[in-house]
C-alpha positions in Angstrom: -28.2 25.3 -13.2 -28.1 28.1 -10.2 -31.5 29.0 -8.7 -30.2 32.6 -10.0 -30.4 31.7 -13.5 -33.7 29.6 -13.0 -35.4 32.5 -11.5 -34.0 34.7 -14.4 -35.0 32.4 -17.1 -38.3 32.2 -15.2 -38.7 36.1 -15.4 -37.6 36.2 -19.4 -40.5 33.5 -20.1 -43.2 35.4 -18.0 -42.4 38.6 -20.1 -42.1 37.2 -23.3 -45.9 36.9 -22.7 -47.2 40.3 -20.4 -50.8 39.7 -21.3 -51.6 36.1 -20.7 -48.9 36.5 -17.2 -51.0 39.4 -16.0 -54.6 37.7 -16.4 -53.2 35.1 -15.2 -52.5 37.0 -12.0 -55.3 38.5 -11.5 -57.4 35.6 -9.9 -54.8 36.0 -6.8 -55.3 39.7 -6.9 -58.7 39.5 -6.4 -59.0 36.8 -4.0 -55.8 38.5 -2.1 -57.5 41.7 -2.1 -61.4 40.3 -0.9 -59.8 38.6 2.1 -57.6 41.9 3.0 -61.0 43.9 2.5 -62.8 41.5 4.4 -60.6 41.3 7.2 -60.5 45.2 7.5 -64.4 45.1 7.4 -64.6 42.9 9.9 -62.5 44.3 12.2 -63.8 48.1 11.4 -67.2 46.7 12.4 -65.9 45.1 16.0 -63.9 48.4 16.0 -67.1 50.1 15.2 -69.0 48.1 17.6 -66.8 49.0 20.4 -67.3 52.8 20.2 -70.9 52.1 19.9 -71.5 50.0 23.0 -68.9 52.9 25.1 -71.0 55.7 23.9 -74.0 54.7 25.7 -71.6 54.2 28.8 -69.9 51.5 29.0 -69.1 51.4 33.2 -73.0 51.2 33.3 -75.8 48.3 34.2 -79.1 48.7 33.5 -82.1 46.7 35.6 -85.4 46.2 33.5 -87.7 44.1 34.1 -88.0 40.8 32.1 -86.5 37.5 31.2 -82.8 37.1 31.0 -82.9 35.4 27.8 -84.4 38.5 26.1 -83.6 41.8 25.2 -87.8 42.6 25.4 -88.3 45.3 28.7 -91.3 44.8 28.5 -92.8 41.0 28.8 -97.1 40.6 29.7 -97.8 39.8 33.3 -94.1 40.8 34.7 -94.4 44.2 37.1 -92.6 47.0 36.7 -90.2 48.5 39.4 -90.9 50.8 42.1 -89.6 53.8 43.9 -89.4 51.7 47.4 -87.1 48.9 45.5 -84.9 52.3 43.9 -84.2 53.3 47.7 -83.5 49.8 48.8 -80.7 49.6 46.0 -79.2 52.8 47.2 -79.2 52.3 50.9 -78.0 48.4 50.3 -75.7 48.5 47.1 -72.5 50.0 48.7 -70.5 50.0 45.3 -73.4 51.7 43.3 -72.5 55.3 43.0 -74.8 56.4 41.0 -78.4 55.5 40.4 -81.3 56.9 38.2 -84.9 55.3 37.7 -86.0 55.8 34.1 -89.2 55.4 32.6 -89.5 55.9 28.4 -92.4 56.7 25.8 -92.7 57.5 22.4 -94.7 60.7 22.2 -95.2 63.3 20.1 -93.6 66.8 20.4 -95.1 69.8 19.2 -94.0 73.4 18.5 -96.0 75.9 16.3 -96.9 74.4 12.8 -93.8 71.4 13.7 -94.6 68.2 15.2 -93.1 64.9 14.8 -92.7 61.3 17.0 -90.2 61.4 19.6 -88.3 59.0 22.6 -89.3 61.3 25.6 -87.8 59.7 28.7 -88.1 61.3 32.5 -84.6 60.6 34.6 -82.8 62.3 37.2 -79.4 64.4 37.2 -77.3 61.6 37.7 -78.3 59.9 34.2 -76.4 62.8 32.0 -73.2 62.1 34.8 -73.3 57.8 33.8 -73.9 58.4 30.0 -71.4 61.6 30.3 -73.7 63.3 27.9 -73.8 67.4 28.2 -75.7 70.2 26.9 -74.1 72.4 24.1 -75.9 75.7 25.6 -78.5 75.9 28.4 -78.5 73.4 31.2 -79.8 70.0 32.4 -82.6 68.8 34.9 -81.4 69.7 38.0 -82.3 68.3 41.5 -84.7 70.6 42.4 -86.4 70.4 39.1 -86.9 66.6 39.5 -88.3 67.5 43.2 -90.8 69.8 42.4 -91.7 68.3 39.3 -90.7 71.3 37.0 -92.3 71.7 33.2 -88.9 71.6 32.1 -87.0 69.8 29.2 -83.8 69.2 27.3 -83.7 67.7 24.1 -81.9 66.2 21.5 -80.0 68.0 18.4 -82.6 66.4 15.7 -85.7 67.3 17.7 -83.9 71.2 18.1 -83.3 71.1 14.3 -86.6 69.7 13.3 -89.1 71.2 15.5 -87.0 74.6 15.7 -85.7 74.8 12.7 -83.3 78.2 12.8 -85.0 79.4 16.6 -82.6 79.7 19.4 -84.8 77.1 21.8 -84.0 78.1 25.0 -86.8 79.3 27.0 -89.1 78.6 24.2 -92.7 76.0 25.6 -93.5 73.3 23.2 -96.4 70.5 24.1 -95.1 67.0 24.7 -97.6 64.8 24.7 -100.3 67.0 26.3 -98.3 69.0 28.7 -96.3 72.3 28.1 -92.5 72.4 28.4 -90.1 75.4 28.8 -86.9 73.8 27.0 -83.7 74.8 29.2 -81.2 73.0 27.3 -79.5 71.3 23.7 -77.8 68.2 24.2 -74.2 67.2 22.7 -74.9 64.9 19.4 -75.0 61.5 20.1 -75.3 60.5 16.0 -76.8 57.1 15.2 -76.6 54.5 16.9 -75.3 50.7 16.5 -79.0 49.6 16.2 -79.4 52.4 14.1 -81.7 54.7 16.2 -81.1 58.4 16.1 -79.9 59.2 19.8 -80.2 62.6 19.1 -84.3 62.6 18.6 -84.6 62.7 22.2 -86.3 64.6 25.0 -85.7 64.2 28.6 -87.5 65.6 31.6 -87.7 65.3 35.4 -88.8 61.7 36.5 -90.8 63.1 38.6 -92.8 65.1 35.9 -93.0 62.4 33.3 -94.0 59.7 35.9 -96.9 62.1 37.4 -97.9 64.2 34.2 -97.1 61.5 31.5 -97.1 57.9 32.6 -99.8 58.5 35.4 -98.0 55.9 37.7 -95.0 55.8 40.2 -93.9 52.7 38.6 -90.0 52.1 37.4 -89.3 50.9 34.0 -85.7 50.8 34.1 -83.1 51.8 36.5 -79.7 52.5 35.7 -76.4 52.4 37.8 -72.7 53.3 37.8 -70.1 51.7 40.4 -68.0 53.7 42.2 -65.2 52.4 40.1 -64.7 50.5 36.6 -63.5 47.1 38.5 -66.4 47.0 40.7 -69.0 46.4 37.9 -69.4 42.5 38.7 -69.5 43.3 42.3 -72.3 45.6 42.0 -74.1 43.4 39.2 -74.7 40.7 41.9 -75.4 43.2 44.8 -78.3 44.7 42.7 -79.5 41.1 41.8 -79.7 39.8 45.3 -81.6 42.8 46.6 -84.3 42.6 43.7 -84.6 38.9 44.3 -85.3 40.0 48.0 -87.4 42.8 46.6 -89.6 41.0 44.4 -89.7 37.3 46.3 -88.1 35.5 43.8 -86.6 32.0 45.5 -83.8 30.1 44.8 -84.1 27.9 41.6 -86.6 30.2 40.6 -86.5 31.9 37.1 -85.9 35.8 37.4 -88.3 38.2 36.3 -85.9 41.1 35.6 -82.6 41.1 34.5 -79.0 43.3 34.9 -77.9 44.1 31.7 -73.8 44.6 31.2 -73.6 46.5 28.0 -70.5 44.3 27.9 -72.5 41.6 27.3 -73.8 43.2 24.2 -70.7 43.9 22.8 -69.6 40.8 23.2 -72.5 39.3 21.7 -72.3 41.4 18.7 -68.2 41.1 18.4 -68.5 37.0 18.5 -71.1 37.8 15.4 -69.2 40.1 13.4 -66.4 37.8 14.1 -68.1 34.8 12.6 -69.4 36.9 9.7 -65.8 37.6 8.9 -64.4 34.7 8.9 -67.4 33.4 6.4 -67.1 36.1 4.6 -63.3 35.8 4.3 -63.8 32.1 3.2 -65.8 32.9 0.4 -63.2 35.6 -0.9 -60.4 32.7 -0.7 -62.4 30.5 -2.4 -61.1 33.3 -5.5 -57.7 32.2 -4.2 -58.5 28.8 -5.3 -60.1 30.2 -8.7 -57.1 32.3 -9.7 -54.7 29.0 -8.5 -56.5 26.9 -11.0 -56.2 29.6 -13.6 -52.5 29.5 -12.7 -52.0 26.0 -13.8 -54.4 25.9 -16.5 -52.1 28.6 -18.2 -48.9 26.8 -17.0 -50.2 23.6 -19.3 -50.8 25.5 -22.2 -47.4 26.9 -21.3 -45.7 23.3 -21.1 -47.1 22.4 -24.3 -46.4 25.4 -26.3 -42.5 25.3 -24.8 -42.5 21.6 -25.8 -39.3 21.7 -28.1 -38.0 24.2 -26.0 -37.7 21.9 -22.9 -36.6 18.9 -25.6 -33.7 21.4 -26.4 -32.8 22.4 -22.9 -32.8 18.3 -22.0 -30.9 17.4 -25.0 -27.9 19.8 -24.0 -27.6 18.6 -20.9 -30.5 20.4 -18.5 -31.7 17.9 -15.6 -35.3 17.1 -15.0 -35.0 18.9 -11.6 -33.9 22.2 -13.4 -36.7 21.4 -15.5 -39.3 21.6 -12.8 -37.7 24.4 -11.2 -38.2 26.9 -13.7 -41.7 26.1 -14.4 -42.3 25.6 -10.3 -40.7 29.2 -10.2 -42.5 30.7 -13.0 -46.2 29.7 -11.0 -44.6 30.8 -7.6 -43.6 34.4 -9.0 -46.7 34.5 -10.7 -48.8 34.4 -7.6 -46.0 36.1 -5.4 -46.7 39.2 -7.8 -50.7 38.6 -7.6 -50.3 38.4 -4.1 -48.4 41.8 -3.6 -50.5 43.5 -6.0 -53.3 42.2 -4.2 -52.6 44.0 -0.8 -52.1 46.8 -2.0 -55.5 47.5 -3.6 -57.2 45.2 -0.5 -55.8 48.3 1.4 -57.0 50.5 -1.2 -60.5 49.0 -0.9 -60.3 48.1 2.4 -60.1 52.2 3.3 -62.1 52.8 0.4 -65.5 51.2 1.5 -64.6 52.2 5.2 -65.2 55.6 4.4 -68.0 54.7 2.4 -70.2 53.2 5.3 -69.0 55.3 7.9 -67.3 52.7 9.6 -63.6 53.1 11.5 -60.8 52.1 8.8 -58.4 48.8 10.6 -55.7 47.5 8.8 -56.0 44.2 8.7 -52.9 43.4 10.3 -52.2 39.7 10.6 -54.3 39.1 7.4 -52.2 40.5 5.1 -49.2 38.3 5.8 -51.4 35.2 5.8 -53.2 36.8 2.9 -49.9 36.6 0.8 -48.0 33.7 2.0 -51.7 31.7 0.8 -50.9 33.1 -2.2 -48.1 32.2 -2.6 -48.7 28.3 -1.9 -51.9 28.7 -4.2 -48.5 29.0 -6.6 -46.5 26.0 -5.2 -49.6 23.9 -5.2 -51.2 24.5 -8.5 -47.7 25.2 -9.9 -46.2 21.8 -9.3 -48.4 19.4 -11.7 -47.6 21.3 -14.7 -43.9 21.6 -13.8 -43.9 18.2 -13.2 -44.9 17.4 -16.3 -42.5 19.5 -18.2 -40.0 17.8 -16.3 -41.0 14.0 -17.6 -41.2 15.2 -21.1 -39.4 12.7 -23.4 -36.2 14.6 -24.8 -36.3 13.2 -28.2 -40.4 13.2 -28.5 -39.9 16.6 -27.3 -37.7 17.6 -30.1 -39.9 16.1 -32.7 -42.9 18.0 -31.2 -44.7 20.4 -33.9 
């Protein structure tokens, strides 16, 4: 018997019964298509991720002060910066380009009958220039605004929409905290970000204002810096850390009491855990791969045993126990193969489906779509050879005699 006519009389069998061959594919379908939508997810989110971590600047660093091992700014006991170490960094640094000390509170922001809760921050020029955020009408801080410690502000699309509703803000003094503003800018929309705080409820003022008129101190929560190019991040990294170590006495062997943070290390942190939430989350979905393989032989016993004095016949005229196995080894294999194919194209489906859905960028899965099937199709070859195999044993003349 040709493997032509096998797989033919493996396709006439398979139709002669639509129903029980479709259900019978659809365990591989659905596990097929939850690892394809997994995969997408997974690599939408890392995708997602990525965009995330280069929107806040991504040829950045940001000193706070603080333990390494935490992401907390702001840790009892531990002092904040100061102006004098701000200077030393950019007389000493030569591969900083750009540096801005940064100091942050939530505070509430009034206009007219509007208020609501706020991040108000007080930076320099040179912050909008590292997190290459602009204004969408008006201007930002300027130099001389930061030196003579201007009432002057910029702020955030949510906070112009909220507190202004359909007024044009420019020019317009709201209360921030309890000092008047004059707003002289809107910002470009940031839109939520990966932690899921609203960048664009934001209002930003001279340091030099904020520090005197707000935060009372010349103290530095945070300073952030740029290098003069991309490839010099590392370089400037460990330049920064050895003149705060100088700066705030800290020996060798000594734990730091600040630390550098590389938003690179961030995404690579969260990367390595949407990573390892995929791959769990594409083990479950194969563990339908398993369901729908078991499925598959269940229905090829019932098969065997229903095709009983069938097979006896086939035997009796000369079949071999090897064509025997074949057809039934085919049957499983095509019946999975199909389930398989099917399931890629509505994991693809899904996978673009449920992108949209939570806003996340759509990835093809790529490389798990040809793993996806070819699993499939050895969930046929496994599960598929048992019953075949025991078709092919089948007695001829107890097989003939079968009711």
């Amino acid at each position: 018997m040709t493997f032509g006519s096998t797989i033919s009389a493996a396709f006439a069998a398979l139709l002669r019964n639509k129903m029980r061959s479709l259900l019978t594919a659809l365990g591989v379908v659905i596990g097929v298509a939850a690892v394809v939508i997994m995969q997408a997810m997974g690599q939408g989110a890392t995708a997602y991720v990525g965009e995330a971590i280069s929107g806040l600047g991504s040829n950045m660093l940001v000193a706070e002060p603080g333990s390494p091992r935490t992401f907390s700014p702001h840790n009892m006991g531990i002092p904040m910066f100061t102006m004098a170490d701000v200077e030393a960094i950019r007389r000493q640094a030569r591969d900083v380009h750009r540096l801005v000390p940064i100091n942050t509170r939530s505070l509430r922001v009034v206009y007219g009958a509007n208020n609501r809760n706020v991040n108000a921050a007080g930076v320099t020029s040179d912050y909008f220039a590292i997190r290459q955020w602009n204004v969408v009408t008006g201007r930002l801080p300027s130099v001389d605004d930061n030196r003579r410690a201007a009432q002057v502000c910029v702020i955030g699309q949510t906070v112009r929409d909220k507190l202004f509703v359909t007024q044009d803000p420019l020019g317009l003094e709201m209360r921030v905290h309890d000092i008047s503003c004059r707003v002289v800018g809107v910002l470009e929309s940031k839109g939520t970000s990966t932690f899921g705080i609203d960048q664009d409820e934001v209002v930003f003022m001279p340091f030099t204002t904020f520090s005197r008129r707000i935060m009372g101190t010349d103290r530095v929560a945070m300073i952030m810096f740029s290098p003069v190019s991309a490839d010099r991040l590392d370089s400037v990294k460990r330049q920064v850390t050895a003149i705060l170590h100088a700066r705030r006495h800290i020996l060798p062997g000594e734990d730091d009491d600040f630390a550098v943070r590389d938003p690179r290390e961030i995404q690579s942190l969260l990367e390595s855990v949407t990573g390892i939430l995929t791959l769990v989350l594409a083990g479950v979905a194969a563990i339908s791969l398993v369901v729908g393989g078991i499925g598959i032989m269940n229905i090829m016993l019932v098969s065997v045993t229903e095709r009983t004095r069938e097979i006896g016949i086939r035997l009796a005229v000369g079949a071999r126990a090897s064509d025997i196995l074949a057809q039934f080894l085919v049957e499983a294999v095509v019946i999975s193969s199909l389930g398989g194919l099917a399931g890629l194209g509505l994991g693809v489906a899904g996978a673009y489906a449920v992108a949209k859905l939570v806003h996340v960028p759509y990835v093809a899965p790529g490389i798990a779509m040809p793993i996806a099937f070819a699993v499939s199709v050895l969930v046929g070859v496994i599960f598929g050879v048992f019953p075949a195999r025991r078709a092919s044993r089948l007695n001829p003349l107890a097989a003939l005699r079968f009711e």
